[in-house]
C-alpha positions in Angstrom: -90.7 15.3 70.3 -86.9 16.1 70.6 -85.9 19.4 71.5 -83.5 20.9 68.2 -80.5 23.1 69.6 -79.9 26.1 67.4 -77.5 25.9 64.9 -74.7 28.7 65.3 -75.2 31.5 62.4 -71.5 31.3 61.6 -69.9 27.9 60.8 -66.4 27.7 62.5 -65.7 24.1 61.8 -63.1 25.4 59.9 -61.3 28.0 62.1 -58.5 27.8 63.7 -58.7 28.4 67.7 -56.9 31.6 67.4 -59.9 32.5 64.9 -62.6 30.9 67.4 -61.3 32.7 69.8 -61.4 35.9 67.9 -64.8 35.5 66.8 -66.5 34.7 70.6 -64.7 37.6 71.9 -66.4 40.0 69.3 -69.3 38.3 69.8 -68.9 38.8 73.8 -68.3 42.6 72.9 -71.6 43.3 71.4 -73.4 41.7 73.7 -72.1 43.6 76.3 -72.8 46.6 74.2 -76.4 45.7 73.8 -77.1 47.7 77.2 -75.8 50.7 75.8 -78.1 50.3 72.1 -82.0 51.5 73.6 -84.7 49.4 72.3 -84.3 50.2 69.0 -80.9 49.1 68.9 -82.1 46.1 70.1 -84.6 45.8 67.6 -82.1 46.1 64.9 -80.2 43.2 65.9 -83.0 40.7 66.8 -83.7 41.3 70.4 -87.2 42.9 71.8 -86.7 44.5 75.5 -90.3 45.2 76.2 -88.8 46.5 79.4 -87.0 49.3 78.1 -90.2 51.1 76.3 -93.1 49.8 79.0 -94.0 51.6 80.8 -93.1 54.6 78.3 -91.2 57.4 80.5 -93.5 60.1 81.6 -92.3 64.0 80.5 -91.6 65.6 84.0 -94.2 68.3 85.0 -91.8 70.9 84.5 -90.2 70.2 81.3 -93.6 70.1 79.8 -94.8 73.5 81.0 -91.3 74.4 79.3 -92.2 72.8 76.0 -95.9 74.2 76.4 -94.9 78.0 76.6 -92.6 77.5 73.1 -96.0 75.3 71.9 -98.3 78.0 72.2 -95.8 80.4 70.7 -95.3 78.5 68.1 -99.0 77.5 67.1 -99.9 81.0 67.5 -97.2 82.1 64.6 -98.3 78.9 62.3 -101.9 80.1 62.4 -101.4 83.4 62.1 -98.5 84.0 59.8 -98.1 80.9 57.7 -99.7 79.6 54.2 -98.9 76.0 54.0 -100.8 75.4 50.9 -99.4 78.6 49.5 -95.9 77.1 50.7 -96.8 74.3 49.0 -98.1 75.7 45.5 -94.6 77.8 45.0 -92.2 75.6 46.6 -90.9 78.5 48.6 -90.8 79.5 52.2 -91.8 83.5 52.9 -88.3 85.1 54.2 -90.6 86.3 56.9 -91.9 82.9 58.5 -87.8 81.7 58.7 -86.9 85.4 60.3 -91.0 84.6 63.0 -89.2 81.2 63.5 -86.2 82.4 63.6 -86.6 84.9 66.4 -89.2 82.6 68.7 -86.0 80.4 68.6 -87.5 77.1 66.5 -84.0 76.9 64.9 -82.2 76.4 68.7 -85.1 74.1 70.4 -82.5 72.0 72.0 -79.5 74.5 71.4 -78.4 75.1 75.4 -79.2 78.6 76.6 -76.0 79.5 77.1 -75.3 79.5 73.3 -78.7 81.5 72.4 -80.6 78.3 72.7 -84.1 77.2 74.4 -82.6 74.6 75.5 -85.7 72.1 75.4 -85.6 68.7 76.1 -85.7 65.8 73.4 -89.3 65.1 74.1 -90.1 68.9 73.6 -88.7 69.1 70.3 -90.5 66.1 69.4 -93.7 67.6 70.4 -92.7 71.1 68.2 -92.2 68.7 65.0 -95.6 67.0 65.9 -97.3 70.1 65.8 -95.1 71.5 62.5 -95.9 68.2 60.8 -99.6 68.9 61.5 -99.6 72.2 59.6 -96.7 72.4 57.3 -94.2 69.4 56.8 -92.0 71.9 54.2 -91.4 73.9 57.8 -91.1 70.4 59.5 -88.0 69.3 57.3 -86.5 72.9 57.2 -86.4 73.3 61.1 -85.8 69.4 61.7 -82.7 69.5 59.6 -81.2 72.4 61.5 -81.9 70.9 64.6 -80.4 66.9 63.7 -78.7 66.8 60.4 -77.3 70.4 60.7 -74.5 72.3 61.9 -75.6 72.8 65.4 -76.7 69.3 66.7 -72.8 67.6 65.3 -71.1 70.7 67.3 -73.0 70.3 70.3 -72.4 66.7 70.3 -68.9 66.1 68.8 -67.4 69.6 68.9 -65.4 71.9 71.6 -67.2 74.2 74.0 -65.6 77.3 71.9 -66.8 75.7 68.7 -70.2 75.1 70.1 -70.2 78.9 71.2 -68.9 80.2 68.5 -71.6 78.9 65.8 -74.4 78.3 67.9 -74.5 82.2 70.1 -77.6 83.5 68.7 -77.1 86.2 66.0 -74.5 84.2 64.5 -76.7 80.8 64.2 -79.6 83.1 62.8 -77.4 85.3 60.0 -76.5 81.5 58.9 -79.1 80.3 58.6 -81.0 83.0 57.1 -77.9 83.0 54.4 -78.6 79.3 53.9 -82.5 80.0 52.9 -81.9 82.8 50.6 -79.8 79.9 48.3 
């Protein structure tokens, strides 16, 4: 049985070279950009780089024991000062579980400590929204989005070292965010 060669995606019969040209150098570019995509890139665009995921990357001895003191903290507060059916049945969170969090430092788990941050790794703050999403997913979406989708995470990554400092220095992240509950 004859082997078929794949037909191209994109039919450029019809192009001019200049075109041609134009299209294999774009597609020359994102190949060479696939190395900087991850896996999941990857798996966005068709291509599965087992490689990349096994074996997963183990958590380093001392970053856990980092991300194990905030755990303990922070399972101690959930159990001990937080209703998440009660949360649930009124729709509201208890001005007093944002100020626990608050203080304990759940709004800056990856916030560097030089801007009033705990400065905890990526896997750490994954392991604090496991254990949120086990007890209260209303807390797991209010401290997720001021940790990704909020102000903090965009500075840190896109803005100046003095815009970083000046939104994310402790009592200034905290009087902003507690403003930002009370609406």
């Amino acid at each position: 049985m004859p082997t078929l060669e794949p037909k191209p995606v994109i039919d450029t019969s019809k192009m001019s070279p200049a075109q041609r040209e134009a299209l294999e150098l774009t597609e020359s570019a994102r190949e060479a950009a696939q190395a900087e995509r991850g896996f999941a890139g990857g798996l966005f665009i068709g291509r599965f780089n087992l490689a990349w995921i096994h074996p997963f990357p183990m958590q380093s001895v001392e970053d856990r024991d980092h991300g194990d003191a905030f755990l303990r903290k922070l399972e101690t507060f959930l159990k001990e000062h937080v209703d998440p059916d009660e949360i649930d049945r009124t729709g509201e969170i208890p001005q007093e579980v944002i100020e626990g969090l608050a203080r304990m430092g759940a709004f800056g788990i990856k916030i560097s400590p030089k801007f009033g941050g705990l400065g905890l790794s990526q896997t750490n703050y994954c392991r604090a929204g496991m254990m949120l999403g086990s007890f209260c997913g209303n807390l797991t979406a209010l401290i997720s989005a001021h940790q990704s989708i909020g102000v903090p995470q965009p500075l840190i990554l896109f803005g100046t070292e003095e815009q970083s400092g000046d939104f994310c220095q402790g009592s200034r992240a905290t009087r902003f965010l507690h403003s930002r509950s009370r609406k």
